[in-house]
Every structure is written in structure tokens, then in C-alpha cells.
C-alpha beads as a LAMMPS data file, in Angstrom:
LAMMPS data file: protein, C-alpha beads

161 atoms
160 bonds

1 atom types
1 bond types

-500.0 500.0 xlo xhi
-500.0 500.0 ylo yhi
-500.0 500.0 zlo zhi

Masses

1 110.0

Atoms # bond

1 1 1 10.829 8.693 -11.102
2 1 1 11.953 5.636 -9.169
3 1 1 14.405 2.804 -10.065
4 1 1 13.168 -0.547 -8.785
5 1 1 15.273 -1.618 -6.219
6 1 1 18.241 -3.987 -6.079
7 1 1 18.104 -3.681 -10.459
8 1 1 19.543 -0.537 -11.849
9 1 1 19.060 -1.819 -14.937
10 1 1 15.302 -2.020 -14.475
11 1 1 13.415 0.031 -16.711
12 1 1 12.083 3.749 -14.267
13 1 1 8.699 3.472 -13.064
14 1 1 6.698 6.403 -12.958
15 1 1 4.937 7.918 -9.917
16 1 1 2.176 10.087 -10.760
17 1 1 -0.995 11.663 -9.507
18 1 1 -4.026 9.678 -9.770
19 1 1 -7.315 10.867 -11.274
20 1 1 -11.053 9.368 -11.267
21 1 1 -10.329 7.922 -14.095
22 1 1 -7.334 5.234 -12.047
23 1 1 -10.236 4.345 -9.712
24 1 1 -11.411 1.091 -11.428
25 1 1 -7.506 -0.046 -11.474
26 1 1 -6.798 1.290 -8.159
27 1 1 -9.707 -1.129 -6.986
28 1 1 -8.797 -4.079 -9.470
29 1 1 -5.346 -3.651 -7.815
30 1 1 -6.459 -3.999 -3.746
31 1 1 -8.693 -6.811 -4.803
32 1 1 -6.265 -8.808 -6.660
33 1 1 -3.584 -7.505 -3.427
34 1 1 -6.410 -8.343 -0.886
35 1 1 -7.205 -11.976 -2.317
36 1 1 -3.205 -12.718 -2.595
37 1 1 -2.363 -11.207 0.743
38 1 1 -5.539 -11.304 2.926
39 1 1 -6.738 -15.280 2.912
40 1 1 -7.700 -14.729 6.682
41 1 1 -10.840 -12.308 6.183
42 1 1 -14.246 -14.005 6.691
43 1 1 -15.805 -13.981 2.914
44 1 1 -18.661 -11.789 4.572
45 1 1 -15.957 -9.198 5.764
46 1 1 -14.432 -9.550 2.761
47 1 1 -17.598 -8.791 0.436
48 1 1 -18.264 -5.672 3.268
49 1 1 -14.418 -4.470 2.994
50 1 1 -14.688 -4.547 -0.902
51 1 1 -17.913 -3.184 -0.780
52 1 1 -16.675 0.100 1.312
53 1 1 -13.089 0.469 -0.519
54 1 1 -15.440 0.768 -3.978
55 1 1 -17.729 2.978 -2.762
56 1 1 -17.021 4.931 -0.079
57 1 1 -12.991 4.945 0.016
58 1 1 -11.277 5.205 -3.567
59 1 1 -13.870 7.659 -5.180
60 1 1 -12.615 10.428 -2.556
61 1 1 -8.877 9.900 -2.071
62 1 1 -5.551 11.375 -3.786
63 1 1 -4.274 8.808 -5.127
64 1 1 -0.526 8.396 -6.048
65 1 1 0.135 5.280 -8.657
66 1 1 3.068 3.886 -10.286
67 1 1 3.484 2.671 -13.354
68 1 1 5.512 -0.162 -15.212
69 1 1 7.522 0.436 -18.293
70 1 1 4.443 0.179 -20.488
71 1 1 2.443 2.779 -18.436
72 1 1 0.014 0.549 -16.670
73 1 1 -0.682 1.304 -13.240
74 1 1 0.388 -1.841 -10.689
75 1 1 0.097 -0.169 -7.224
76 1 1 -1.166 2.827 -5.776
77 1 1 -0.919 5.147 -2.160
78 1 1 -3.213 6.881 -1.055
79 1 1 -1.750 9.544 2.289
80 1 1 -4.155 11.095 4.692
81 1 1 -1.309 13.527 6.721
82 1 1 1.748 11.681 7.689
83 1 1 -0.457 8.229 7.664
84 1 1 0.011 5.262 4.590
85 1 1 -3.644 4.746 4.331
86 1 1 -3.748 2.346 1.698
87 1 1 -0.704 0.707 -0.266
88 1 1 -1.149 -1.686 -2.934
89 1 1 0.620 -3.755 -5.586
90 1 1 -0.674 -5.860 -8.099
91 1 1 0.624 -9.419 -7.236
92 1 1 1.363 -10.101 -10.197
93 1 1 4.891 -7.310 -9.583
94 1 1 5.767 -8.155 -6.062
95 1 1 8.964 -8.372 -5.282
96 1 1 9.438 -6.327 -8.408
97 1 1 10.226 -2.910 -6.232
98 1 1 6.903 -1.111 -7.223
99 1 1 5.753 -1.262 -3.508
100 1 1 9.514 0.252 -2.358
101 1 1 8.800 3.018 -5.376
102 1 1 5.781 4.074 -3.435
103 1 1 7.179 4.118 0.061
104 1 1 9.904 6.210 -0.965
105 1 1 7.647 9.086 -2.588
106 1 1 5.493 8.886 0.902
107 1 1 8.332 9.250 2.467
108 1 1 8.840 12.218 0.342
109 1 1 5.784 13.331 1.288
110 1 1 5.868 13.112 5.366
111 1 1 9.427 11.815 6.197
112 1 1 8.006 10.015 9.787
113 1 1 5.228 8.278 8.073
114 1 1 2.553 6.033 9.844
115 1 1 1.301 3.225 9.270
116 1 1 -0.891 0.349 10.309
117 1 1 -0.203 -3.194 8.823
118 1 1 -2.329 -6.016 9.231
119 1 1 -0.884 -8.251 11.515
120 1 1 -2.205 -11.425 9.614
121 1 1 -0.816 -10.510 6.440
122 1 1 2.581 -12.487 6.490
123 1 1 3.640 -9.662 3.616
124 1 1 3.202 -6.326 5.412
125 1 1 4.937 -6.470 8.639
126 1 1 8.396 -7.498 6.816
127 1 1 7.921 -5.395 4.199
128 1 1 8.049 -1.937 6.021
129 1 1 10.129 -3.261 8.785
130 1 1 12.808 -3.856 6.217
131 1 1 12.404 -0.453 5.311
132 1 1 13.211 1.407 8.569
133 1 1 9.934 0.927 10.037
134 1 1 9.212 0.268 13.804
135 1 1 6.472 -1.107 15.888
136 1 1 5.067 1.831 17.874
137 1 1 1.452 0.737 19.023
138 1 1 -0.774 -2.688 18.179
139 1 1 -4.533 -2.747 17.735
140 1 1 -6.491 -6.004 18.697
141 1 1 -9.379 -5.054 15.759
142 1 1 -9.476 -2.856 13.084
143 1 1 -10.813 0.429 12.384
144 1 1 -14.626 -1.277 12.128
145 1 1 -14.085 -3.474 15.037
146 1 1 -13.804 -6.906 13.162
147 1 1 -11.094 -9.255 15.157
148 1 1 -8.214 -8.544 12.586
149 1 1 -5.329 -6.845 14.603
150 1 1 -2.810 -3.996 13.349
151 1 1 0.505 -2.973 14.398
152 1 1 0.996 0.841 13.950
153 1 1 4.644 1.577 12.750
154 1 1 6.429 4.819 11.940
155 1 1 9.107 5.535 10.010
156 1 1 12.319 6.323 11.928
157 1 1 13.850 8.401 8.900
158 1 1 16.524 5.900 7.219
159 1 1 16.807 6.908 3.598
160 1 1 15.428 4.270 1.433
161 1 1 17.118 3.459 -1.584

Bonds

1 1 1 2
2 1 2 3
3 1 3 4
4 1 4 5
5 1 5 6
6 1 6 7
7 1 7 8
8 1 8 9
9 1 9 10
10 1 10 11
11 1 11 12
12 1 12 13
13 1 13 14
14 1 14 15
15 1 15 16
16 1 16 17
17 1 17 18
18 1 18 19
19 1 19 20
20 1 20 21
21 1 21 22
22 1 22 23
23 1 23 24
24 1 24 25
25 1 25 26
26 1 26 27
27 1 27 28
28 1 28 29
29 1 29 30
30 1 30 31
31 1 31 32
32 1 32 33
33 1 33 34
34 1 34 35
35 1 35 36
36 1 36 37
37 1 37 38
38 1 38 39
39 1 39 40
40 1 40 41
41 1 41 42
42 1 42 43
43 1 43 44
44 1 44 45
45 1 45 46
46 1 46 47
47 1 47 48
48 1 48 49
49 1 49 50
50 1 50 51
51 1 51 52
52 1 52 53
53 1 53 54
54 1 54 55
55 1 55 56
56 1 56 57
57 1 57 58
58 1 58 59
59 1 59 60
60 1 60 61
61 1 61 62
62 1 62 63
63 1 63 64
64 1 64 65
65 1 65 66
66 1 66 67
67 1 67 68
68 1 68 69
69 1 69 70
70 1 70 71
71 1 71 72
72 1 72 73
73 1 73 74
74 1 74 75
75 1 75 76
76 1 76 77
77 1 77 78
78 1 78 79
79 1 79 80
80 1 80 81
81 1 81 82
82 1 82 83
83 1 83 84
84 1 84 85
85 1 85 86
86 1 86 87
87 1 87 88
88 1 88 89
89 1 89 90
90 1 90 91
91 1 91 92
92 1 92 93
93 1 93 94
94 1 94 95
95 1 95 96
96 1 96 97
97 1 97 98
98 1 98 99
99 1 99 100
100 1 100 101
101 1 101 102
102 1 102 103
103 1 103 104
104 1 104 105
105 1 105 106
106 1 106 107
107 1 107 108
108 1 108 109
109 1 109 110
110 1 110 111
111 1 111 112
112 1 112 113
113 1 113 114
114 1 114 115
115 1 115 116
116 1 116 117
117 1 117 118
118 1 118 119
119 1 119 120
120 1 120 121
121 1 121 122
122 1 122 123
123 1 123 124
124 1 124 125
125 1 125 126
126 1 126 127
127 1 127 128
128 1 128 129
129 1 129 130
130 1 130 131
131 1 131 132
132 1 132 133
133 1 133 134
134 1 134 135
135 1 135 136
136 1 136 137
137 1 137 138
138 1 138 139
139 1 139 140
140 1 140 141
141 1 141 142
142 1 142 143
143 1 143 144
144 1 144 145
145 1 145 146
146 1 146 147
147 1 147 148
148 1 148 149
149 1 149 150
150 1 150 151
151 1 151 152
152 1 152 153
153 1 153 154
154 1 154 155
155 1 155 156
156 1 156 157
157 1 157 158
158 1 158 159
159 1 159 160
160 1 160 161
């Protein structure tokens, strides 16, 4: 369990293990993340990035999720090694701590995570750097070769709170 941060009187939220059954709100989640956080895709590489996160991605990861204090799912991890894959809140919580909840139980699970943030998205960059994340490499495309730069950061092993 992880208390949302800056409220200790914040109801816990609940990490847990993901099953098939969270994939359809694990991908209601990154779309509603994606269309809050990601206005700068093209709408075709948007329909193509949807298209491969429902069908090719979320169907064959370990998910983690956490839960609000009615046992909904509002975010969700997925690790592959000591890399943040995917990490996504439900806009309708940010700011709420869900997304901090989730950092700290990858952190449990490789202490110097990686990960790459989207250099357009005016959320991600602050959001781990403020959490003891540091620019380590930058990528001028992404993984498909689309013209939407990342910045690799690692964790430098700051206990989050």
C-alpha cells in the first residue's frame, strides 16, 4: 500500500498485480492519459499508436495497477527489467499522487529505474525529474521512428516519499 503524497490523510491506494481481465481499463486509462497529455501526435500516429498498445502491447505485459479508495483502477506500470515501459494515470486523478504510488513500487522493483519520457509531453519530464530522476541520453524519434523525441532518465536512488 501507498499513501498519496503530500495528504496523509488520503485514503491508501492499493498496488496490485494486474490480470487480463485490467486490460480494457489499462487501455481506457492510456487513451484518456494519451488524449490529455499527448495533443502533439498526428491523428494518423495516434490511431497507429492506439492501434498497437490494444493489440500488440497490453495483452502481453505484467501489469501493476493502483487503485482508488473504491477499488477502481486509475493508473497502471507495466516494467520490462529496470525500464518504466508504460506509466499511466487516468486524468481525471492527476495530481492526486496515484502516478508517485506507482513510481515508488518500480522503484521497489529495480531501484535505478529507466525511463524514456516524451519530450513533448509538458507532464512527463517534470514529473520524474521531481522525483530524483536525471537526463542520461535524448532520442530525436521514437522507438518506430516517428519525429517525437525522448529523453532517457534514470533514477539516481533518492527515496521517494
Amino acid at each position: 500500500m501507498a499513501q498519496g503524497r503530500g495528504d496523509p490523510a488520503r485514503s491508501a491506494m492499493n498496488i496490485r498485480a494486474g490480470s487480463e481481465a485490467d486490460v480494457p481499463r489499462a487501455l481506457e486509462i492510456c487513451r484518456a492519459a494519451v488524449d490529455a497529455t499527448h495533443g502533439f501526435l498526428t491523428l494518423e500516429d495516434r490511431v497507429e499508436i492506439d492501434r498497437m498498445v490494444a493489440e500488440e502491447f497490453l495483452p502481453n505485459v505484467d501489469l501493476w495497477l493502483v487503485d482508488d479508495d473504491q477499488g477502481r483502477a486509475v493508473g497502471f506500470l507495466v516494467m520490462d527489467g529496470e525500464m518504466i515501459d508504460a506509466l499511466f494515470v487516468d486524468p481525471a486523478v492527476h495530481g492526486q499522487g496515484f502516478g508517485t504510488a506507482l513510481l515508488v513500487h518500480a522503484l521497489t522493483l529495480a531501484p535505478g529505474a529507466l525511463v524514456e519520457a516524451s519530450e513533448q509531453a509538458t507532464n512527463a519530464l517534470p514529473f520524474y525529474e521531481a522525483r530524483g530522476f536525471v537526463r542520461i541520453g535524448r532520442s530525436e524519434t521514437d522507438p518506430q521512428g516517428r519525429p517525437y523525441p525522448l529523453v532517457l532518465l534514470r533514477h539516481m536512488g533518492a527515496a521517494l516519499n
